[in-house]
C-alpha positions as CSV (number, residue, x, y, z in Angstrom):
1,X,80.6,102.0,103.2
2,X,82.9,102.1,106.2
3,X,84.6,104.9,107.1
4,X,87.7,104.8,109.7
5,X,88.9,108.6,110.3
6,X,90.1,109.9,106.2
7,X,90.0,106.2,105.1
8,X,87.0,104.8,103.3
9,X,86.3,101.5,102.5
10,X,84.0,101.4,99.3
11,X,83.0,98.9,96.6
12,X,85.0,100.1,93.4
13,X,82.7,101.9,90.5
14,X,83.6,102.2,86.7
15,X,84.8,105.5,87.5
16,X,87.7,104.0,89.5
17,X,89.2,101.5,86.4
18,X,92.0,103.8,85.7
19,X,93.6,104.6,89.2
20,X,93.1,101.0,89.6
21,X,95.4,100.1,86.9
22,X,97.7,102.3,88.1
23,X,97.6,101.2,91.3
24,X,97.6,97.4,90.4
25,X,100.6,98.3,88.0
26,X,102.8,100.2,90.7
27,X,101.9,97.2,93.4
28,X,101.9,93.9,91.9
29,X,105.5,93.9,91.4
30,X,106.1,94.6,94.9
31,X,104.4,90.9,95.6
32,X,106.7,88.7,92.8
33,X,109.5,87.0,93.8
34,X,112.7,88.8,93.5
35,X,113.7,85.9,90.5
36,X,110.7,87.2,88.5
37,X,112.2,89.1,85.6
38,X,110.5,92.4,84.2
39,X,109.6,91.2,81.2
40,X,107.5,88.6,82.9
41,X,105.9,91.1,85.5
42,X,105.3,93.4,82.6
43,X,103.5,90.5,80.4
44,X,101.7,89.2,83.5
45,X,100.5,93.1,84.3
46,X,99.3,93.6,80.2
47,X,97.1,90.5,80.2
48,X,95.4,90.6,83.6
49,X,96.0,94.2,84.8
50,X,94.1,96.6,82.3
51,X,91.5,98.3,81.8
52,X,89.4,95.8,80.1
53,X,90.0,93.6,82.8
54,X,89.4,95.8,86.0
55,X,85.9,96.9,83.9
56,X,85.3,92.7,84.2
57,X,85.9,92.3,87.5
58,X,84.0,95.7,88.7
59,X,81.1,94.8,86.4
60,X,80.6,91.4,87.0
61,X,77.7,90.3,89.4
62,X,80.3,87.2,91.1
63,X,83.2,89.8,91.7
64,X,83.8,92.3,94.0
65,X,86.4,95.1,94.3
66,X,86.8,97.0,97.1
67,X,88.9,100.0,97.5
68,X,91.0,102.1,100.3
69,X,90.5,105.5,99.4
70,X,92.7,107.8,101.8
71,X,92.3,112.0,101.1
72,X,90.3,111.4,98.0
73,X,93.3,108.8,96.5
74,X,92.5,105.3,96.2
75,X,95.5,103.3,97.9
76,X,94.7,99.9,98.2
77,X,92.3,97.0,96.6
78,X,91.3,93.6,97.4
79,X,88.9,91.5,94.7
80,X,86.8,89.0,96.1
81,X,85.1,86.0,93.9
82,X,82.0,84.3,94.9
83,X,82.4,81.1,94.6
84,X,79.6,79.9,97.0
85,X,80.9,78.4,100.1
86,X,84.7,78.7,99.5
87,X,84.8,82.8,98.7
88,X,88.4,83.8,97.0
89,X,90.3,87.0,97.4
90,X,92.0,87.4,93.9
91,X,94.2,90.1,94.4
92,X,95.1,92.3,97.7
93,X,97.4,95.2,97.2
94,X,98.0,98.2,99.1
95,X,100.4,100.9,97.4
96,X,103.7,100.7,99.1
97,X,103.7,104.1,100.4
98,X,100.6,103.3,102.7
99,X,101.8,100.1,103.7
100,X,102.1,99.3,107.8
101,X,99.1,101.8,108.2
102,X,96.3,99.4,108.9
103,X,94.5,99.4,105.5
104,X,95.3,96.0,104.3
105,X,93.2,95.2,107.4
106,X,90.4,97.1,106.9
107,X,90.4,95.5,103.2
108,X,90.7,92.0,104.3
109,X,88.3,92.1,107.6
110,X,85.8,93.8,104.8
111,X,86.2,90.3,102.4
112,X,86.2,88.2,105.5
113,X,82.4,90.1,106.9
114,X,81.4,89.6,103.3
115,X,82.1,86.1,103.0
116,X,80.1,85.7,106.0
117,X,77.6,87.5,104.9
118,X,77.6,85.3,101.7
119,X,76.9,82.4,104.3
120,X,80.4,80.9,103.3
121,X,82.2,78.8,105.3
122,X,86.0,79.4,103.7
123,X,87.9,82.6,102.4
124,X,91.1,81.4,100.3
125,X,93.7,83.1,98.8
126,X,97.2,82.6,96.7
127,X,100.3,83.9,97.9
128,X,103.5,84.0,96.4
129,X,105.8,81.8,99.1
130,X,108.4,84.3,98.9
131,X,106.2,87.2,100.0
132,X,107.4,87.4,103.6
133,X,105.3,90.3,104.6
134,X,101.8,88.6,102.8
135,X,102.0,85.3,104.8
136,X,103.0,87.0,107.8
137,X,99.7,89.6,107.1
138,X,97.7,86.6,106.1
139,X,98.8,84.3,109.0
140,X,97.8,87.5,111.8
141,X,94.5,87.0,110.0
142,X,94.0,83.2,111.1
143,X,94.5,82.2,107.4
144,X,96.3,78.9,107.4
145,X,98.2,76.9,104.4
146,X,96.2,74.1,103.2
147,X,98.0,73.5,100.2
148,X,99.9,74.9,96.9
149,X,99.1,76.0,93.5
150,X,100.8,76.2,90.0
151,X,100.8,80.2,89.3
152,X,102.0,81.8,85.7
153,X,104.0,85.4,85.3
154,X,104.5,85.3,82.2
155,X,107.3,82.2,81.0
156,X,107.9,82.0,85.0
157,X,105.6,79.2,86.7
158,X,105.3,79.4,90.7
159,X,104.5,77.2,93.0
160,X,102.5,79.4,95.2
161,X,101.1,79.0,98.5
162,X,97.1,78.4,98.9
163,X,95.9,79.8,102.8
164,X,92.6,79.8,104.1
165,X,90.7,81.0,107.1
166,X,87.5,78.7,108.3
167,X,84.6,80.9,108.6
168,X,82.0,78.6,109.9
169,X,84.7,77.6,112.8
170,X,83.4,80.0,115.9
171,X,86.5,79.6,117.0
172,X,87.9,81.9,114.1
173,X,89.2,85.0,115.1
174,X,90.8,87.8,112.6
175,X,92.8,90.7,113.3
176,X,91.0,93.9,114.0
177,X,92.8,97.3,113.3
């Protein structure tokens, strides 16, 4: 647990599933692409945003959630999937009203000592290409694109971007806060 003056830094409990699916459902919009219709978001947000599926990803041994908690309120969340060597952050989301205050970094540099911990070499990630502020968060973060990937909301398909940072490079450097 890292603490950095009234934020923590935790991994996410079963207790946490509901203000997580709040959270998720007030944030992800804020990352689609402004052609994404409602009824797409909304779709997207019923099959992979509820409860059953925040209890998956905190209960399973390959996935980790970790949350932002500021004054008692958790305000961010990043999942990160062990995949061996090439460690993937799922979802990164920090609730709008918090945004520019540092804790999208202390979520990401918390994934990116984790996956070195895990004695991976790569953290990747998907990112909408329209999401201005996410690449330009990512890219202050030494992630780089290597590549694209097909991405469904609902009837919308996206061509996303895929970015990764090299973690076995010494030479890799990441933002601190």
């Amino acid at each position: 647990m890292a603490h950095n003056g009234h934020v923590e830094i935790r991994t996410a409990n079963l207790s946490d599933i509901d203000d997580l699916v709040d959270l998720a459902r007030r944030t992800f919009p804020l990352a689609c692409p402004p052609h994404m219709t409602n009824a797409d978001i909304e779709t997207f947000m019923s099959a992979n945003l509820d409860a059953q599926s925040f209890t998956l990803f905190v209960a399973q041994p390959d996935h980790r959630v970790t949350v932002g908690v500021i004054d008692g309120e958790i305000c961010g969340y990043l999942l990160l999937i062990d995949e061996g060597a090439v460690q993937f952050v799922s979802k990164c989301y920090v609730d709008e009203s918090f945004h520019g205050r540092g804790l999208a970094d202390l979520l990401i540099n918390d994934a990116i000592e984790t996956a070195k911990a895990r004695g991976a070499s790569q953290l990747k990630l998907g990112v909408s290409r329209y999401n201005d502020r996410a690449n330009r968060f990512y890219q202050r973060h030494g992630f780089t694109h290597i590549g694209n990937r097909l991405f469904t909301v609902g009837n919308q398909v996206e061509n996303d971007f895929v970015l990764a940072l090299e973690l076995s490079d010494p030479g890799a450097q990441h933002a601190s806060v």
